[in-house]
VOGU-3710 file (C-alpha; in Angstrom, 3 decimals, decimal comma):
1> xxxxxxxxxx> 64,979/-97,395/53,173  61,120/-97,788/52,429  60,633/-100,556/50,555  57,537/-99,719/47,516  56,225/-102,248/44,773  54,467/-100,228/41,733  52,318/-102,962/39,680  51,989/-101,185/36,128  54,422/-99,413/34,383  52,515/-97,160/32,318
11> xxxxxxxxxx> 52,390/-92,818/32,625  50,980/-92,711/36,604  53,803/-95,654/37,796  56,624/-94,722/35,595  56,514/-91,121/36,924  55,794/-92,252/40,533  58,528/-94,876/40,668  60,948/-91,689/39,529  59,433/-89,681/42,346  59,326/-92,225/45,191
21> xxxxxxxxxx> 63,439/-93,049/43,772  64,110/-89,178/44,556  62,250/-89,184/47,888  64,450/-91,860/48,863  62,235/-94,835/48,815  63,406/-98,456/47,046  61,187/-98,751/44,504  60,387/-102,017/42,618  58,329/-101,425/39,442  56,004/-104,193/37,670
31> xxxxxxxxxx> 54,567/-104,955/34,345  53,525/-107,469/31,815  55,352/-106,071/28,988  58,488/-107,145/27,894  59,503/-104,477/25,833  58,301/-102,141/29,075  60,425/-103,597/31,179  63,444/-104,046/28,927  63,436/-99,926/27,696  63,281/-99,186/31,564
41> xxxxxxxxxx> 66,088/-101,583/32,389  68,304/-99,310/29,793  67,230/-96,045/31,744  64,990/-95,385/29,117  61,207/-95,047/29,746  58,670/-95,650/27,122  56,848/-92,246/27,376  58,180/-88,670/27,421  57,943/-86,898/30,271  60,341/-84,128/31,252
51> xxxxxxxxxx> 63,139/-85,685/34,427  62,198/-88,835/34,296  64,717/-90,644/32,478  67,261/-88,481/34,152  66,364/-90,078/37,200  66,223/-93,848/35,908  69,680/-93,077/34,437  71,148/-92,209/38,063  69,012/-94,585/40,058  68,050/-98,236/37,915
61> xxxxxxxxxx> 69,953/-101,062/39,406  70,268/-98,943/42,659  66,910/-97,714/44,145  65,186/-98,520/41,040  64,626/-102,070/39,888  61,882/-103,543/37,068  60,225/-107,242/36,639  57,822/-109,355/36,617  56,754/-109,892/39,582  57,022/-108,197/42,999
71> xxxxxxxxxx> 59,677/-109,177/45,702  58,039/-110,437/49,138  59,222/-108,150/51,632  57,666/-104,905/50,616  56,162/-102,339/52,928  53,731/-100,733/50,226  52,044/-102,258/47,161  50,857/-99,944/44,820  48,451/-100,629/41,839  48,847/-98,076/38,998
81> xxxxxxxxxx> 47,390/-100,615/35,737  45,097/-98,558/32,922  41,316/-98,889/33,705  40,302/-98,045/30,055  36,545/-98,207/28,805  34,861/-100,584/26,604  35,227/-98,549/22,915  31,361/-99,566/22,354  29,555/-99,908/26,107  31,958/-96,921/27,574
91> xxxxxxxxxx> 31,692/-99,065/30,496  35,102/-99,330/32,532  37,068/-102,707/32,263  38,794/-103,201/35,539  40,397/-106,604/34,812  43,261/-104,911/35,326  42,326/-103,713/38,640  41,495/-106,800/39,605  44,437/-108,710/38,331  46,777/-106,331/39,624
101> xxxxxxxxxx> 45,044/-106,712/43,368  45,521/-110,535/42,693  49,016/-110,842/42,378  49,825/-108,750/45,026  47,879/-110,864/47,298  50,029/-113,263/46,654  52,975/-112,112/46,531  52,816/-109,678/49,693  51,697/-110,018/53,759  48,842/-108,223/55,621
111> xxxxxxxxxx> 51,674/-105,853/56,340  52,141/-104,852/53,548  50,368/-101,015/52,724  48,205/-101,642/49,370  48,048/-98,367/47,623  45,310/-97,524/44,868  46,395/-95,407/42,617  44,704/-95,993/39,614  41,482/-93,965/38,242  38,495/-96,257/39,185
121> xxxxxxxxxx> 34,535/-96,329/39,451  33,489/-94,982/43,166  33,651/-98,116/45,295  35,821/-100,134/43,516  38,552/-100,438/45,584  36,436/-101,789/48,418  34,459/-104,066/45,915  37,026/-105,264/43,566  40,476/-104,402/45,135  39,698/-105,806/48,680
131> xxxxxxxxxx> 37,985/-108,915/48,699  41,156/-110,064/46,431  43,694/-108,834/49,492  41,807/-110,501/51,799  41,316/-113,753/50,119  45,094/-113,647/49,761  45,892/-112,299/52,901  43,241/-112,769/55,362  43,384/-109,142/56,663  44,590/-105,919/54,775
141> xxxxxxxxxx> 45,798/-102,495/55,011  44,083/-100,422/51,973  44,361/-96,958/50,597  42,849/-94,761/47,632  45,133/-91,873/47,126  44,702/-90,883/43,532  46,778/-89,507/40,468  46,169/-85,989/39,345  49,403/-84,639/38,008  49,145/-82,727/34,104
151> xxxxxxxxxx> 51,364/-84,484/31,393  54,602/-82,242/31,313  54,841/-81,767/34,903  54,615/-84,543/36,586  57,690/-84,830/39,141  56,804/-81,090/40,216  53,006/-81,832/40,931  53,978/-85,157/42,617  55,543/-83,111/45,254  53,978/-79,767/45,145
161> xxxxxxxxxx> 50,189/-80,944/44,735  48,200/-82,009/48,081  47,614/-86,076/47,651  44,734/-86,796/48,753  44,216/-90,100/50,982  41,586/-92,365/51,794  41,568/-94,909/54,339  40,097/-98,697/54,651  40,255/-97,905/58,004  42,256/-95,596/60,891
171> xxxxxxxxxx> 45,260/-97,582/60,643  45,528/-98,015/57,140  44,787/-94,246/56,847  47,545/-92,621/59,100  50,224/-95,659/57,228  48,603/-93,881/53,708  49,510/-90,048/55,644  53,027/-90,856/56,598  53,682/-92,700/53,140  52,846/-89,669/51,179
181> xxxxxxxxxx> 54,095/-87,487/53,719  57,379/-88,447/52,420  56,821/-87,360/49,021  54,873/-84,345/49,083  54,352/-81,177/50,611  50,443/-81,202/51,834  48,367/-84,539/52,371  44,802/-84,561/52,504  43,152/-87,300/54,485  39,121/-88,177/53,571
191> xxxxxxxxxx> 37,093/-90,230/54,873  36,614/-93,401/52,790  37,880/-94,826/49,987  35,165/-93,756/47,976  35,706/-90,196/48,735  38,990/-90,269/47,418  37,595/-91,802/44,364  35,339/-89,312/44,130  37,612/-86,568/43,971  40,021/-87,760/40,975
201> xxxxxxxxxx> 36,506/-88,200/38,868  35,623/-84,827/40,109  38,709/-82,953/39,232  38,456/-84,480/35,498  35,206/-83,946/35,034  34,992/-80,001/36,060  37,728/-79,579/34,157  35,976/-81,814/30,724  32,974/-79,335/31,463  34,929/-76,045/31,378
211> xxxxxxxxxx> 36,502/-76,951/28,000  33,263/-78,154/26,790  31,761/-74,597/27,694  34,325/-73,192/25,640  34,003/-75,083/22,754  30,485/-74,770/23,384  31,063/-70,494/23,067  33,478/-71,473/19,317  30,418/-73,720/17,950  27,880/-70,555/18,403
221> xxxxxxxxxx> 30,890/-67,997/17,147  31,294/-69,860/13,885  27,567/-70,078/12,998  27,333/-66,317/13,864  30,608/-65,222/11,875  32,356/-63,856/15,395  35,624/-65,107/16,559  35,509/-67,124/20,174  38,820/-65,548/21,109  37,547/-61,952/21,208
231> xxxxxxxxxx> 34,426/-63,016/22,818  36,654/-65,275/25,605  39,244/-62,140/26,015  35,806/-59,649/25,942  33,991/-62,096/28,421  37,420/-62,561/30,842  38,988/-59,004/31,160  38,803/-57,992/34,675  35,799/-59,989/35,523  35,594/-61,805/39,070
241> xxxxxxxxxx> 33,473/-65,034/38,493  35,339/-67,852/36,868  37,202/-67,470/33,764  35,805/-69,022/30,473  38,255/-71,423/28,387  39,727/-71,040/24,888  37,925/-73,766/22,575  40,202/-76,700/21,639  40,460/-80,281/21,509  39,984/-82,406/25,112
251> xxxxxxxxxx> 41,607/-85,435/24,888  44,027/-87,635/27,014  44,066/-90,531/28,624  41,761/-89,048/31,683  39,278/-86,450/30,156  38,806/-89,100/27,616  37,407/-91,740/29,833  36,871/-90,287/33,107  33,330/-89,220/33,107  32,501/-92,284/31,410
261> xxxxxxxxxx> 33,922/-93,536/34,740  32,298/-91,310/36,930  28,452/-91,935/34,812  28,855/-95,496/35,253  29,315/-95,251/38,637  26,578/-92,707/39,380  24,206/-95,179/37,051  24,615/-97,991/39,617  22,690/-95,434/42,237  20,139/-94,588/39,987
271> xxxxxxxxxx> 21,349/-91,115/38,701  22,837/-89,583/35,618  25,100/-87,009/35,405  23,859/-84,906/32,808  26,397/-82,119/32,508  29,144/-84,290/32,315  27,394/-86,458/29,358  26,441/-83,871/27,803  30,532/-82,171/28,028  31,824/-84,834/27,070
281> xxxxxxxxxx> 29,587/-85,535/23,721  30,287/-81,956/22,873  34,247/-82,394/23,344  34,387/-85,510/21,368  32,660/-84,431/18,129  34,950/-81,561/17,634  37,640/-82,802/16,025  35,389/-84,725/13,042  34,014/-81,256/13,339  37,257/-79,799/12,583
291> xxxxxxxxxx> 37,836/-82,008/10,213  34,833/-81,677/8,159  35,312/-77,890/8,251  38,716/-78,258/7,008  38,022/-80,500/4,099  34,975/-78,390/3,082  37,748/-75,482/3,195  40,102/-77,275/1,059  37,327/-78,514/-1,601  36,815/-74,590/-2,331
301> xxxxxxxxxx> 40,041/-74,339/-3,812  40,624/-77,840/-5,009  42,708/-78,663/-2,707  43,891/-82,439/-1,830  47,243/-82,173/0,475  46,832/-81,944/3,715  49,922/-81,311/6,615  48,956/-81,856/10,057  51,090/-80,335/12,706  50,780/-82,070/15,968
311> xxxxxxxxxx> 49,633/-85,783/16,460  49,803/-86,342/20,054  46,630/-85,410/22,030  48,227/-82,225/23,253  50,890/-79,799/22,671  52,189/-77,521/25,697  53,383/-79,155/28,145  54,471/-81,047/25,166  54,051/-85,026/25,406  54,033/-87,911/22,480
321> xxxxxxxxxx> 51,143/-89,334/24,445  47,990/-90,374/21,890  45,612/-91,285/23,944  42,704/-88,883/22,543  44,185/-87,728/20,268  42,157/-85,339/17,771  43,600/-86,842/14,623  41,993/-90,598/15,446  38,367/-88,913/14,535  40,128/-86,896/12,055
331> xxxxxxxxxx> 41,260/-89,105/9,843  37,821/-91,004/8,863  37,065/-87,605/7,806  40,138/-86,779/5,866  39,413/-90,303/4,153  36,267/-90,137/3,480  37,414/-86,950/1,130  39,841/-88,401/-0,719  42,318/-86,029/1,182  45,906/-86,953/1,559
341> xxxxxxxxxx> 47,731/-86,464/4,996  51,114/-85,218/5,605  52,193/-85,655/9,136  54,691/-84,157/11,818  54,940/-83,720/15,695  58,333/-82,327/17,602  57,812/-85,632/19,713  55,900/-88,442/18,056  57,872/-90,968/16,256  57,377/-91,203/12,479
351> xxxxxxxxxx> 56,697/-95,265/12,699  53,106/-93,729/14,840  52,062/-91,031/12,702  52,367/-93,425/10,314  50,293/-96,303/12,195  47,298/-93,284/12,582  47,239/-92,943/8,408  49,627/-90,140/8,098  52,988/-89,808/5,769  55,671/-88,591/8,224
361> xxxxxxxxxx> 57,117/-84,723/6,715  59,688/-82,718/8,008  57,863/-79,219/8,570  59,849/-77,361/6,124  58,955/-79,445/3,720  55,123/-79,783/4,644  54,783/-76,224/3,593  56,578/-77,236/0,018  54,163/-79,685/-0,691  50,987/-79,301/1,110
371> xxxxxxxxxx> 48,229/-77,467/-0,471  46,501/-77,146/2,731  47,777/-77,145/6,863  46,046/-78,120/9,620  47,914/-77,044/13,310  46,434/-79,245/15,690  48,333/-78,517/19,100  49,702/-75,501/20,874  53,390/-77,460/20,656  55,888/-74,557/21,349
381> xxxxxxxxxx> 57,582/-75,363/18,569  54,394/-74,686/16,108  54,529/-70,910/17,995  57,970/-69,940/17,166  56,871/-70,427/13,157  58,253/-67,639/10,749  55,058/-68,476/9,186  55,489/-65,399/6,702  59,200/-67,378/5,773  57,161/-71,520/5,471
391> xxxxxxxxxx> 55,044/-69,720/3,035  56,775/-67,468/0,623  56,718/-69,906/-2,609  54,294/-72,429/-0,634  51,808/-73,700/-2,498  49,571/-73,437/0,885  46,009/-72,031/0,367  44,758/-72,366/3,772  46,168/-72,742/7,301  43,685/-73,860/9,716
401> xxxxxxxxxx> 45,378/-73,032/13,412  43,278/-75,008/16,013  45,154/-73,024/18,742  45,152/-69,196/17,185  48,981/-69,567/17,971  50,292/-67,836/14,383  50,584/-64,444/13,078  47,200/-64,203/10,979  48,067/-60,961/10,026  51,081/-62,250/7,822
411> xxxxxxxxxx> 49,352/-65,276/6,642  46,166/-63,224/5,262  48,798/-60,932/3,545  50,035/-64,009/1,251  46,601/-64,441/0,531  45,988/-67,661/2,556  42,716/-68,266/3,820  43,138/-68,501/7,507  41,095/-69,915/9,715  40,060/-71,560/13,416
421> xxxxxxx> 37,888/-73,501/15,846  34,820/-71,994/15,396  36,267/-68,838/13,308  36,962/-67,897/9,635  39,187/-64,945/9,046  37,447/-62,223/6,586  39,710/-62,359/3,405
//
């Protein structure tokens, strides 16, 4: 069988090692953490993701294997370490990138495939990635083919999404084809390595601009005193151009950095992208937006308890993934106002909400205690509420649902204040 190397073992090679394992492939998976390594070892991945420790249960020890360093007779090398962004210069770091190309330089042979899989600036792979092969190597076989599976789904979309494929060259192009060929339904060949680049920044920044347009919509509602939702239903209903989001939160560990990728890249030619600056501003000052809304809310009625409901960046497909999530602006906010925060998520581990400034709650008894409740994500669990049953003897004043996902109707009838991005419910 195939033999493939995957050098970092966060979200995008955790879920790929479990798909190559089911297509059949050897897979041998890499990282510099030992607490990484030793959870998937035990058939128990780090991160939630729905299959995937199924299929290290069946397959570590036989197709599956984790460590420290690649074995020497692989026929693909693929590099799947975090490219984050400098906090202060939102520039990308790609030390990782280039480490990652390093070591399998050395441990690997020009026959070996070398797969990018990572998110990266446009022309970074031939910049960064290749001059390491080949100083390693002398000659190499190189392709982009990036990630674009959604949190929640990922062993479907690995299969049932077209991968797209770059190529170094011809021959490292058609070895890219038949690799993913394998795994998935529909490949897509391009042609360059910076194409394929291209199109991972493109997918998340469209979609950080269509969220941003709704949010954009919620921001005008609430300084007009309409509600977003009826205008987004209103604005959708049997309408042929493109359909206009819901507002909410846009965070992640892609939408969150990606178009900084994608404008540093575009800086180096001498142009800015605009739109996508100016989406991605707008998406990250909502939720100290929210926030300030919500304690201006609770200050009305004296209120100082707050329960949050949902700590991880999203909530359907559900995930315990924080990267963007809302509540790391929020909570400056919340502090700032002397506001005391009750947490729970169906997912997140009590030991994080409390590393984000939060005191872990069960959610029965958030609604016992809490003057005040803030619903973050769209969990499935938040929609299934018998919100009319958490707040008969609640001291709750105000529920602030992010998503619109409870019965207003039954709150307002207890005399809650009820509320949303970029709406207030008449009382």
């Amino acid at each position: 069988m195939p033999k493939v190397g995957v050098v970092g073992l966060g979200y995008v090679g955790v879920t790929l090692m479990a798909a190559l394992a089911l297509a059949g492939f050897e897979v041998h998976g890499v990282d510099v953490l030992p607490a990484v390594l030793e959870s998937l070892r035990r058939g128990k991945p780090h991160l939630f993701e729905p299959g995937v420790e199924e299929v290290f249960n069946q397959h570590v020890g036989k197709s599956i294997f984790v460590s420290t360093e690649l074995p020497e007779d692989l026929d693909v090398a693929v590099i799947s370490v975090s490219t984050p962004v400098n906090a202060s210069t939102r520039e990308p770091d790609l030390r990782n990138l280039a480490a990652a190309a390093e070591s399998i330089a050395k441990r690997c042979s020009p026959g070996t495939l070398v797969v990018v899989r990572s998110t990266v600036p446009i022309g970074a792979s031939r910049e960064i990635v290749l001059p390491a092969l080949l100083a390693g190597m002398g000659s190499a076989q190189l392709v982009m083919a990036p990630e674009r599976t959604i949190q929640g789904q990922a062993l479907r979309e690995l299969v049932e999404l077209p991968q797209i494929v770059g190529g170094l060259d011809a021959a490292s192009l058609d070895r890219g084809l038949r690799l993913f060929g394998r795994l998935c339904k529909h490949v897509v060949p391009v042609t360059s390595l910076e194409t394929a680049e291209l199109v991972k920044l493109t997918n998340n920044c469209h979609t950080d601009v269509i969220y941003a347009f709704g949010n954009e919509v919620a921001m005008l509602t609430e300084s007009l005193g309409l509600d977003p939702l009826e205008v987004v239903r209103a604005t959708n209903l049997d309408y042929p151009r493109p359909d206009i989001a819901r507002p909410g939160y846009v965070g992640g560990g892609c939408l969150s950095k990606d178009p900084y990728i994608m404008i540093s890249a575009a800086k180096r030619t001498g142009h800015l992208p605009r739109l996508v600056r100016a989406a991605r501003t707008l998406n990250e000052a909502l939720p100290a937006h929210v926030a300030q809304r919500v304690a201006d809310l609770m200050h009305r009625n004296d209120a100082t308890t707050l329960a949050v409901l949902g700590w991880a960046y999203k909530g359907r497909p559900p995930t315990d993934d924080m990267r963007g999530t809302p509540i790391a602006e929020m909570m400056p906010v919340f502090r700032e106002a002397n506001i005391q925060v009750l947490g729970h998520d169906p997912i997140v581990r009590e030991d994080v909400i409390h590393a984000y400034g939060g005191e872990p709650v069960g959610l029965e008894a958030a609604f016992q205690v809490a003057d005040a409740v803030l619903v973050i994500t769209d969990h499935p669990r938040y929609r299934e509420l018998d919100i009319a049953q958490l707040l008969t003897d609640s001291p709750v004043r105000l529920v602030y649902d992010s998503w619109r996902v409870l019965d207003a109707e039954q709150i307002l009838a207890r005399g809650v204040r009820y509320a949303g991005i970029g709406y207030e419910a008449a009382a």
